[in-house]
C-alpha positions as semicolon CSV with decimal commas, in nm:
position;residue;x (nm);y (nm);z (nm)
1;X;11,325;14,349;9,767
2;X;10,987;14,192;9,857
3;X;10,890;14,524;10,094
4;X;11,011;14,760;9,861
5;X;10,781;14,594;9,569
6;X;10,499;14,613;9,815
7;X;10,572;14,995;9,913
8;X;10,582;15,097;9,567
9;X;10,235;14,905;9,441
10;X;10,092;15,073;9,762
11;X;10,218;15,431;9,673
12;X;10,112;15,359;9,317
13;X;9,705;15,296;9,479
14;X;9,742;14,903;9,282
15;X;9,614;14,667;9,493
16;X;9,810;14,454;9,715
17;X;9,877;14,087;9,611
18;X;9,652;13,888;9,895
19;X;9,754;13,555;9,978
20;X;9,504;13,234;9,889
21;X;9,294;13,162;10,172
22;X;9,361;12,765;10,302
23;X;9,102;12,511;10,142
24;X;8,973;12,282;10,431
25;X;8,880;11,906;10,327
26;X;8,743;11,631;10,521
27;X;8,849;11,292;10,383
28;X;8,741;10,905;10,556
29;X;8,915;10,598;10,527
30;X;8,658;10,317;10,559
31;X;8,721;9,887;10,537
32;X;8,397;9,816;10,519
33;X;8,403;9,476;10,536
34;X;8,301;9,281;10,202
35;X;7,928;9,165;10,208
36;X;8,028;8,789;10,080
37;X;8,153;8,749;10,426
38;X;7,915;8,552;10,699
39;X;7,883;8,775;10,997
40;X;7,569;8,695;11,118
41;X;7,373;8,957;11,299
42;X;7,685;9,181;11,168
43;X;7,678;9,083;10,771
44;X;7,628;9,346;10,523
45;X;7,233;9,354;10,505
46;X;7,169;9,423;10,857
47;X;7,453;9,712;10,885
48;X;7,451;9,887;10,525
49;X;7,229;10,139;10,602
50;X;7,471;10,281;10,864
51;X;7,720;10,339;10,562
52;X;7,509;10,609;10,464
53;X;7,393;10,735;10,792
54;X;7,754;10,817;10,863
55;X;7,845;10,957;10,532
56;X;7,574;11,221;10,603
57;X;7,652;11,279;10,979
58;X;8,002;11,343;10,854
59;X;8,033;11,490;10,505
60;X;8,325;11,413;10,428
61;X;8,457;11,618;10,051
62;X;8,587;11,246;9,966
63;X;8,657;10,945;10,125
64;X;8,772;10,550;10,041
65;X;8,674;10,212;10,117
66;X;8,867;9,888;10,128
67;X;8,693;9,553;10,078
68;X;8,407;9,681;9,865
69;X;8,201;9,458;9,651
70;X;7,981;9,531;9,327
71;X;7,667;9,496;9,513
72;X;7,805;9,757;9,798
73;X;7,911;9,980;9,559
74;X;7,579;10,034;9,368
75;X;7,418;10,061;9,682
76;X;7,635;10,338;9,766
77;X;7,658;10,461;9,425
78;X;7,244;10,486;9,468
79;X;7,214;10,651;9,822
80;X;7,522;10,869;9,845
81;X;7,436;11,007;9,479
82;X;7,637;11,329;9,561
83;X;7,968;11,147;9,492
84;X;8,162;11,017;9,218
85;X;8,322;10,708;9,220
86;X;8,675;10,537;9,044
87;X;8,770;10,223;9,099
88;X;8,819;9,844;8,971
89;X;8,816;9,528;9,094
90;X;9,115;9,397;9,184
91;X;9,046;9,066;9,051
92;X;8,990;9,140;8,686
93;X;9,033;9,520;8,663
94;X;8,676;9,592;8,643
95;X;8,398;9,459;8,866
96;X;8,538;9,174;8,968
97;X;8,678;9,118;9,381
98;X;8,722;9,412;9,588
99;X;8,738;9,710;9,463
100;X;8,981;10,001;9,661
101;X;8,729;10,286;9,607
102;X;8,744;10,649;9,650
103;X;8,444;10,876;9,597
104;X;8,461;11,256;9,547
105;X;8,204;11,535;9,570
106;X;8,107;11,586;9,198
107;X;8,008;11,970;9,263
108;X;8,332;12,029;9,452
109;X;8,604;11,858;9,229
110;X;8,719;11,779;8,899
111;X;8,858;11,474;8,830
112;X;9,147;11,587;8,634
113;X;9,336;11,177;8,650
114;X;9,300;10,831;8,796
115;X;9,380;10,503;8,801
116;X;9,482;10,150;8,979
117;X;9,772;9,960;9,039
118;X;9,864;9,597;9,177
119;X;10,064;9,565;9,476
120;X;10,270;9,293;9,298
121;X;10,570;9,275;9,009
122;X;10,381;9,395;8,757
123;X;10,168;9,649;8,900
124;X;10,054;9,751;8,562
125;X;9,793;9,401;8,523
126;X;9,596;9,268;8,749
127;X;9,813;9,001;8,974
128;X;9,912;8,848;9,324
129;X;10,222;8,991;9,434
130;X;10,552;8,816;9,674
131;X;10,360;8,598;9,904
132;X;10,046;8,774;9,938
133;X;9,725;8,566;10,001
134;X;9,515;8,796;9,785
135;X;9,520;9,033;9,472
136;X;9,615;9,378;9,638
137;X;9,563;9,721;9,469
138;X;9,571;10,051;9,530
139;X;9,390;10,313;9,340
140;X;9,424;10,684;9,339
141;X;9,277;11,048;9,221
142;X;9,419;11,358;9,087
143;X;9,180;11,654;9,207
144;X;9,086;11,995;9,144
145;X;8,879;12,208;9,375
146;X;8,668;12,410;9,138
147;X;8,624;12,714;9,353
148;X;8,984;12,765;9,419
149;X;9,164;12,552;9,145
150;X;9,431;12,392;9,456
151;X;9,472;12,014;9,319
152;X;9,611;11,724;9,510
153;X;9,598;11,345;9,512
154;X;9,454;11,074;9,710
155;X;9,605;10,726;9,733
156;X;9,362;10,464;9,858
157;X;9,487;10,070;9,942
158;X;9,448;9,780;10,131
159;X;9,774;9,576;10,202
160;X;9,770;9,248;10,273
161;X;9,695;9,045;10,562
162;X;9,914;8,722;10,571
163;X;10,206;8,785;10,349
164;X;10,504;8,995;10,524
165;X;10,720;8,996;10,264
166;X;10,368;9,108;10,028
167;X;10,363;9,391;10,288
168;X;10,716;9,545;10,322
169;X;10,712;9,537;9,928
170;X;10,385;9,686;9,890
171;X;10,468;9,958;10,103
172;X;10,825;10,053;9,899
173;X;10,599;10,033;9,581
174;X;10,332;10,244;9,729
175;X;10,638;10,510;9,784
176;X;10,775;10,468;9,431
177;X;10,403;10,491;9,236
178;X;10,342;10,767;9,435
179;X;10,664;10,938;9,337
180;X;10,639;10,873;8,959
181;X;10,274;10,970;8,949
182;X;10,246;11,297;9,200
183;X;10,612;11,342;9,206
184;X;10,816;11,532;9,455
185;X;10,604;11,831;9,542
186;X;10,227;11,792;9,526
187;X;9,970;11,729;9,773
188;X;9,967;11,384;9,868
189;X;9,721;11,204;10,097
190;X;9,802;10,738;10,082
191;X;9,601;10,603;10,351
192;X;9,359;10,266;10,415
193;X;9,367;9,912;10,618
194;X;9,764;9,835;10,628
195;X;9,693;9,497;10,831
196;X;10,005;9,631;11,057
197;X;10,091;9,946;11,268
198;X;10,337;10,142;11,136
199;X;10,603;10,111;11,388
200;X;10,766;9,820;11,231
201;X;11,093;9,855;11,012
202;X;10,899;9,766;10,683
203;X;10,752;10,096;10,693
204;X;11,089;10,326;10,718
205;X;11,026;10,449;10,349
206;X;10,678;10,594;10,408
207;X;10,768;10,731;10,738
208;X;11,101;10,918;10,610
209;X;10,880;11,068;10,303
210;X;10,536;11,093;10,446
211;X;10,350;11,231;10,779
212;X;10,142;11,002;10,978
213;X;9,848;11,229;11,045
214;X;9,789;11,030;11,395
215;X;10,075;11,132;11,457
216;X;10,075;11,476;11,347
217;X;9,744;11,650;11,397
218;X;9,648;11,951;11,610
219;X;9,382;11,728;11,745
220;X;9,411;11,324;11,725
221;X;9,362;10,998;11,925
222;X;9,504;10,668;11,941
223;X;9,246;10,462;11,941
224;X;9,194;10,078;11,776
225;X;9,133;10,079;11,465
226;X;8,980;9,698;11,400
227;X;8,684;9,610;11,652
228;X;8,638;9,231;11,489
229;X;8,277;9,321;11,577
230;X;8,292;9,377;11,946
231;X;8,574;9,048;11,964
232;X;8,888;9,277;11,900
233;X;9,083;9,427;12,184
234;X;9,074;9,778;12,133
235;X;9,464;9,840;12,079
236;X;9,476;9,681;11,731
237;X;9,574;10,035;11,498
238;X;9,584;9,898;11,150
239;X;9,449;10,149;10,932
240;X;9,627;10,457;10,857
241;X;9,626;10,820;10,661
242;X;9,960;11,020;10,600
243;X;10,018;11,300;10,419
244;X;10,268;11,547;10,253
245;X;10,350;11,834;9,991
246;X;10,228;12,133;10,178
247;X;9,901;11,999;10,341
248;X;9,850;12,080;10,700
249;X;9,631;11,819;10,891
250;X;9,451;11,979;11,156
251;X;9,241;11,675;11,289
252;X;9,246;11,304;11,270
253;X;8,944;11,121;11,446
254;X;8,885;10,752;11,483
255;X;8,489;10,714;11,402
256;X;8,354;10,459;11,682
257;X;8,024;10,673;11,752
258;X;7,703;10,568;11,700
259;X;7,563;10,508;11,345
260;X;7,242;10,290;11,441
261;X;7,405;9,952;11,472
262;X;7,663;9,848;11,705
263;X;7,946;9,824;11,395
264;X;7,985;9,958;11,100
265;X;8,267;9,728;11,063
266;X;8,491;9,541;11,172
267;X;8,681;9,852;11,127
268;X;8,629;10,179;11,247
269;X;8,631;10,441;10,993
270;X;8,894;10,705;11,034
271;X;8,923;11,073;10,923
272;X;9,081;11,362;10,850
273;X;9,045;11,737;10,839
274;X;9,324;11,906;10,613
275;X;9,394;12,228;10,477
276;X;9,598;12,289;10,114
């Protein structure tokens, strides 16, 4: 039925439906590594102008941190001035602890939703959830590319580092929220520092419903993720991107080049190139 439609438009002289071309994004996952910590020749000051340097070396259309403070955040918010930020503090719901940000081009996207959740019982105020050592959150977008009006979302988190039980239950939430907010079909990216590969059995639910782009991309590597500042072994993959609902990822990269200091982090950035 399709071909005869087609034949008949043609013989008519109407113009052929055209299919959308693909919309390519580049999106970074980033634990930068809170600036209250003492790192000595690796705390914040003497590295946070390598934040920057690789933001613009990159470009990525959006990207999110874990472990950001206030202070890091206006400094970003001052030098990257080409992006958009959302985000609270996950120990008061507004500038208090570490904030799970995400920044988005602002000539490239509307922001058409947002918001933040607790990895706890009662995601819905700001808490400590199971046996989790810390306040967990994750926060997320709802995008629109202006030029060719193709939306999806982006789910940015940080799970916690000591409580297993905080983990395996922050993941099934992850998969519910994400559900109930994006629902069954859209364009999903959920990535950030998971303090755990994703091999274990607490992380069945994501990997039934989601793609591990590591795992998935044309183009990928298997690299550490978490460096500890040149004390990690280099076989430590904690941080993580996956992603569903149509989106094809085409690269995933772990970022351990050269940004003018020796770490960024104790993480390295990773990233993604996608198409919708």
């Amino acid at each position: 039925m399709k071909r005869i439609v087609l034949m008949l438009l043609f013989a008519a002289g109407l113009a052929l439906p055209t299919q959308a071309e693909p919309l390519t994004l580049k999106l970074i996952s980033c634990n930068l590594r809170n600036s209250a910590a003492d790192d000595g020749s690796n705390s914040w000051p003497q590295r946070r102008e390598a934040t920057p340097r690789m933001l613009r070396e990159e470009a990525p259309d959006l990207f999110g941190l874990q472990e950001a403070l206030a202070d890091q955040l206006a400094y970003l918010d001052t030098t990257c001035p080409q992006y958009a930020r959302v985000g609270v503090g996950r120990d008061n719901g507004a500038d208090e602890g570490e904030t799970m940000a995400i920044y988005y081009l602002r000539d490239r996207f509307e922001l058409l939703d947002s918001g933040t959740f607790w990895l706890s019982e009662t995601p819905d105020e700001v808490s400590r959830g199971w046996d989790g050592a810390c306040n967990r959150t994750a926060t997320w977008v709802r995008l629109r590319d202006k030029a060719s009006g193709k939306e999806f979302y982006y789910f940015n988190t940080h799970l916690d580092h000591r409580g297993s039980i905080a983990r395996e239950e922050g993941i099934a939430l992850l998969v519910r929220k994400i559900r109930e907010i994006a629902g069954r079909k859209s364009a999903v990216v959920l990535g950030g520092d998971f303090n755990s590969s994703t091999d274990s059995e607490i992380f069945k639910p994501l990997n039934r419903w989601m793609k591990s782009a590591r795992d998935k991309a044309r183009q990928t590597d298997h690299k550490g993720t978490y460096n500890g500042f040149g004390a990690a072994p280099d076989t430590i993959v904690i941080d993580h991107l996956y992603f569903r609902g149509g989106i094809k990822c085409s690269r995933f990269a772990t970022l351990d080049g050269d940004y003018g200091v020796p770490y960024l982090s104790d993480h390295y950035p990773i990233e993604i190139v996608f198409t919708l």
